[in-house]
ZAMARGU-4260 file (C-alpha; in steps of 0.2 Angstrom, whole numbers, plus 5000, padded with zeros to 4 digits):
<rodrens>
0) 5107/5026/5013 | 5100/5010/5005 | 5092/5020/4990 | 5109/5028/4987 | 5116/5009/4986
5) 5105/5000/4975 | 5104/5015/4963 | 5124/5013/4961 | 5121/4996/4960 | 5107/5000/4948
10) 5120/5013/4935 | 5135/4998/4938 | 5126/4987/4929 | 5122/4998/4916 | 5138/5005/4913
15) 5143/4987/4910 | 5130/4982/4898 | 5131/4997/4887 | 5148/4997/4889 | 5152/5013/4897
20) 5130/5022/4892 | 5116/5023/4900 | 5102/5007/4895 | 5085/5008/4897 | 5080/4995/4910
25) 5062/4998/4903 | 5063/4992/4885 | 5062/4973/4881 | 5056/4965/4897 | 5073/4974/4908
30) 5091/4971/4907 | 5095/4953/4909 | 5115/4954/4914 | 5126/4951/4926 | 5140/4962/4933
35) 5151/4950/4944 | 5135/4941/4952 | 5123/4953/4952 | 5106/4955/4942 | 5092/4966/4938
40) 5078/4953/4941 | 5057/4954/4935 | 5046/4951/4951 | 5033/4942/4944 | 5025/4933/4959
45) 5027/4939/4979 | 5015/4923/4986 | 5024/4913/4983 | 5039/4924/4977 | 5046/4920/4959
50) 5058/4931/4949 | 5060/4930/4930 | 5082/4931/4929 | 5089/4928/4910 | 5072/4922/4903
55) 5071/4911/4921 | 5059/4908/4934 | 5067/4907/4951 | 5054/4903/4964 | 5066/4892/4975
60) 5083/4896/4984 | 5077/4914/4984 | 5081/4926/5001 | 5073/4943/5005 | 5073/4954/5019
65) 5056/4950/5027 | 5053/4967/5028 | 5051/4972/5010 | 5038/4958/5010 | 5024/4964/5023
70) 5009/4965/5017 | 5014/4961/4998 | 5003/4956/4986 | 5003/4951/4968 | 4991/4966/4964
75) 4999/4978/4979 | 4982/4981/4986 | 4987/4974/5002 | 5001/4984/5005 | 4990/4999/5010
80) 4977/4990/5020 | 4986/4994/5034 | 4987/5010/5032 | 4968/5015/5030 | 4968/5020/5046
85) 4981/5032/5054 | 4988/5025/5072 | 4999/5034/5085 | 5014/5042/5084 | 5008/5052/5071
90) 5028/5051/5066 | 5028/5031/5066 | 5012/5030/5055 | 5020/5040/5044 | 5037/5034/5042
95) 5030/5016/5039 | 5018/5020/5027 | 5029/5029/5016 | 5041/5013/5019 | 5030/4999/5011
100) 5024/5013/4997 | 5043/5014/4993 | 5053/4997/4997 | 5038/4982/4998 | 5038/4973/4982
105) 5025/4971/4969 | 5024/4960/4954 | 5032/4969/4940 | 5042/4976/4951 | 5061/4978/4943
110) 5074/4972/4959 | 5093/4970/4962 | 5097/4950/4966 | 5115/4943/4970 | 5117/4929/4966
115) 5130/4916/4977 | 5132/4898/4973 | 5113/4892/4971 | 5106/4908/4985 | 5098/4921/4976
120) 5098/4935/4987 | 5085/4953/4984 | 5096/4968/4990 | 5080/4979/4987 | 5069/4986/4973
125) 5077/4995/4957 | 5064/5000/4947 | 5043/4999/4951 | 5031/4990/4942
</rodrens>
């Protein structure tokens, strides 16, 4: 359900900026707009983690979900390591691998951020690095 969400999330904000087109989040260093709060943000740091928003670096008042932080790093190596070796349930290693492949971030990932008063808050990654 949560790709489902952030996808819409994803086409809202580019229905707005292209007033009513599709835009190509890829050309130009991503879309830097707002649709009542919400922004397509440039992960350019995950230790400590920084976001580039509007040609801004954000590294302070920023809130994740831990969970899409496990095992992160800057060059996404880390994110495998635990994974090199296969565990049991069989069904558990597999569900969490595939999880930090799809939903951890990276730097140069592209993600969704609300922002609310001075909180910035990561609803989940848009586009990969």
């Amino acid at each position: 359900m949560t790709d489902h969400n952030i996808v819409r999330m994803v086409h809202a904000i580019e229905e707005r900026i292209s007033g009513g087109g599709a835009a190509d989040i890829n050309s130009g260093g991503g879309v830097q707009a707002s649709v009542d709060g919400t922004f397509l943000a440039d992960v350019i740091s995950v230790k400590p983690l920084s976001i580039q928003l509007q040609g801004q670096t954000v590294s302070a008042g920023i809130y994740i979900n831990l969970a899409l932080t496990v095992a992160a790093s800057d060059g996404g190596d880390e994110i495998l390591k635990p994974f090199e070796t296969p565990f049991e349930p069989a069904a558990a290693y597999e569900f969490l691998k595939e999880f930090h492949e799809k939903y951890v971030i990276k730097k140069g990932d592209t993600v969704v951020v609300v922002m609310t008063g001075s909180g910035f808050y990561i609803a989940g990654r848009a586009v990969a690095g």
